[in-house]
C-alpha positions as CSV (number, residue, x, y, z in Angstrom):
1,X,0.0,0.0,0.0
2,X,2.9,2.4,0.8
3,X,4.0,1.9,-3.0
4,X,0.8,3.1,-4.4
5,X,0.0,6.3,-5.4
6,X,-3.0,9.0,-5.1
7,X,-4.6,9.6,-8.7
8,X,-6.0,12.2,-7.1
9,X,-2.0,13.9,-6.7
10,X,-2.4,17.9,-6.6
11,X,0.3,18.4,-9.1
12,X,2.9,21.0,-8.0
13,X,2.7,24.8,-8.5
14,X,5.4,25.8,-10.4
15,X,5.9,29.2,-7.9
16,X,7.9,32.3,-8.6
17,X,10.4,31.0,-11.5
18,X,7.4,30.3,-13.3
19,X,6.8,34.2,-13.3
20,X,10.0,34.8,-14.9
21,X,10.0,32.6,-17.6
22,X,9.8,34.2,-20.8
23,X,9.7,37.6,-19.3
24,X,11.2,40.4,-21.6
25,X,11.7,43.6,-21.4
26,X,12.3,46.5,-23.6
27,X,13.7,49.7,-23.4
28,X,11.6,53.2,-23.7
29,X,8.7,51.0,-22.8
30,X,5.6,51.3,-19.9
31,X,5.2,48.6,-17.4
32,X,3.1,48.4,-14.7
33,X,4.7,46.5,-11.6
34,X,2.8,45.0,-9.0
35,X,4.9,44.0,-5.8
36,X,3.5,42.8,-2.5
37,X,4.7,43.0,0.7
38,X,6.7,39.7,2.4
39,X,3.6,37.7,4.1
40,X,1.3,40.8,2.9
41,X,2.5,42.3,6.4
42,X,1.0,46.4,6.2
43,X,4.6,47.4,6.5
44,X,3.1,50.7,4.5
45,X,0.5,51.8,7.3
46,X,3.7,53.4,8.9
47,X,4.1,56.8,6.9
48,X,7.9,57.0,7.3
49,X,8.1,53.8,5.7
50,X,5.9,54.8,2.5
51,X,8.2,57.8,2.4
52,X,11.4,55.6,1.8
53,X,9.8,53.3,-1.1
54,X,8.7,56.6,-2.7
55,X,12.3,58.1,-2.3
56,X,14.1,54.7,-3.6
57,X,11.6,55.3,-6.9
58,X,12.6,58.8,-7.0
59,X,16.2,58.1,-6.8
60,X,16.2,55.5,-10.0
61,X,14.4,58.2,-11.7
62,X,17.4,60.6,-10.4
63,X,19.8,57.4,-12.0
64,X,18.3,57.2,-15.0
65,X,17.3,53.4,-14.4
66,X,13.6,54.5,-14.4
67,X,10.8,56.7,-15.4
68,X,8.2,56.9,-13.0
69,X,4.9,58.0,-14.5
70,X,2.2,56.6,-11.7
71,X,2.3,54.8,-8.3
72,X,0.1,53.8,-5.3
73,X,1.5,52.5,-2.1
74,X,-1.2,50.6,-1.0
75,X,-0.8,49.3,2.9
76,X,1.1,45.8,1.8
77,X,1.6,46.4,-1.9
78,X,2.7,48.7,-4.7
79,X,1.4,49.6,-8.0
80,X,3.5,51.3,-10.2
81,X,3.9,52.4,-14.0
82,X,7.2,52.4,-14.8
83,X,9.0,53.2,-18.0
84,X,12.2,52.0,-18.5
85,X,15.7,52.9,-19.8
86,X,18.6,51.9,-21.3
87,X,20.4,50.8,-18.4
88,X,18.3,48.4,-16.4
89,X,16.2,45.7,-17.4
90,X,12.7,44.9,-15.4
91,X,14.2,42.8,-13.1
92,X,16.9,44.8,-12.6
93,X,14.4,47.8,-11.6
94,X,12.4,45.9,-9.6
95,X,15.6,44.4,-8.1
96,X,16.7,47.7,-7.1
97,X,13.7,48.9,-5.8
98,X,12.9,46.6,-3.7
99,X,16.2,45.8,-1.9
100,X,17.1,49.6,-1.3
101,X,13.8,50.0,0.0
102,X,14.2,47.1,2.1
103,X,17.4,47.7,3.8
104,X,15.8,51.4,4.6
105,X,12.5,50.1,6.0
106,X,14.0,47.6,8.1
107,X,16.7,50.1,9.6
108,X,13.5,52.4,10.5
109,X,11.6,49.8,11.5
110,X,14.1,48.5,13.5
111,X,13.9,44.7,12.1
112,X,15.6,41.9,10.3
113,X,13.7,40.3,7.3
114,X,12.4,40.5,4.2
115,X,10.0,43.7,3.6
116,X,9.1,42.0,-0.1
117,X,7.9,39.3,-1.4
118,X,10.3,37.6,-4.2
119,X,8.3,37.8,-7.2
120,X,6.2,40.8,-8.9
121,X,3.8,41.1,-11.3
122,X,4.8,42.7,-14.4
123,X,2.3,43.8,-17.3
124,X,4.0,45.2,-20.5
125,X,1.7,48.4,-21.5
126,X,0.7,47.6,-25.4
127,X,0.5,50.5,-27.7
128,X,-3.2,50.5,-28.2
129,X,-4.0,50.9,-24.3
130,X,-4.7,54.2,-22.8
131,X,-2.0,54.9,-20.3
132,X,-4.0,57.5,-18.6
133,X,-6.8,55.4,-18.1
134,X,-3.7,52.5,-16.6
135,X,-3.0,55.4,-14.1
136,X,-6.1,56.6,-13.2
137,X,-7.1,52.7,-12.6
138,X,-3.3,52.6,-10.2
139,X,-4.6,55.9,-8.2
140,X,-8.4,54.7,-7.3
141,X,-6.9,51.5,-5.9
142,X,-7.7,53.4,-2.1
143,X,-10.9,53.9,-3.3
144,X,-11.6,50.3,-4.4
145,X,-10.1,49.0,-1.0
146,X,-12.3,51.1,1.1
147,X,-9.3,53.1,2.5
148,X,-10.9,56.6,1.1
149,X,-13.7,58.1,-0.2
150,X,-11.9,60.5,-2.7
151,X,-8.0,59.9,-3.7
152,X,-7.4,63.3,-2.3
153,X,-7.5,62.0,0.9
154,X,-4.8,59.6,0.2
155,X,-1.5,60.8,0.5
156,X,0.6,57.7,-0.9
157,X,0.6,57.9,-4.7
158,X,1.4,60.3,-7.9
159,X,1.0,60.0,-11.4
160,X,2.7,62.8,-13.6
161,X,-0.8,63.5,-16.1
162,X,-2.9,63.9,-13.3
């Protein structure tokens, strides 16, 4: 009996590698990342700890790694449209973001651990979509979560059209 096995085996989820393969990414072109937070722990209900995620975007814009055209820091994830340059890939970006932000948020925090999750979500922005619409649809994300009533109540995003 101990040789036998279930046919009713769940077959294994291929996890996080499974969201690399085959990703691409391309220069001068729109993305829109989604990362979540290690565990989904609200590490982003502390306002200090916002702040440093939004300075760590604003310093690969400052690099040239990144253009930064919309965002949301929602309490244990982020949702930003990024473009990017010539001299980091997607990864690379999200790489970058993440781990400076990390280190920062844990020395405020006063922690050890990981602030993200490994993988993100990435959607390559085609040239028939409406990247105003993309952004307007990143901001309201409070307003769908019940945070706010109106997004000028919400202090955690940006979007450089609106």
């Amino acid at each position: 009996m101990d040789n036998l096995r279930s046919p009713y085996r769940i077959p294994r989820c291929p996890g996080h590698r499974a969201l690399r393969k085959g990703r691409w990414s391309e220069p001068a072109r729109l993305y829109l990342l989604s990362m979540v937070t290690y565990n989904r722990e609200a590490f982003f209900l502390d306002i200090l700890a916002d702040r440093l995620v939004v300075s760590e975007m604003r310093r690969l814009d400052h690099e040239g790694c990144a253009i930064s055209h919309a965002w949301v820091i929602m309490p244990d994830h982020l949702h930003w449209l990024v473009g990017l340059t010539e001299k980091k890939d997607l990864s690379g970006v999200a790489m970058l973001l993440k781990g400076r932000s990390a280190v920062r948020i844990n020395a405020h925090l006063m922690r050890r651990g990981p602030v993200w999750s490994r993988s993100f979500h990435d959607h390559a922005v085609r040239k028939d979509e409406d990247v105003i619409h993309i952004a307007q649809y990143i901001i309201h994300n409070p307003i769908r979560a019940g945070l706010v009533y109106d997004i000028g109540s919400y202090p955690l995003w940006d979007a450089s059209w609106l």
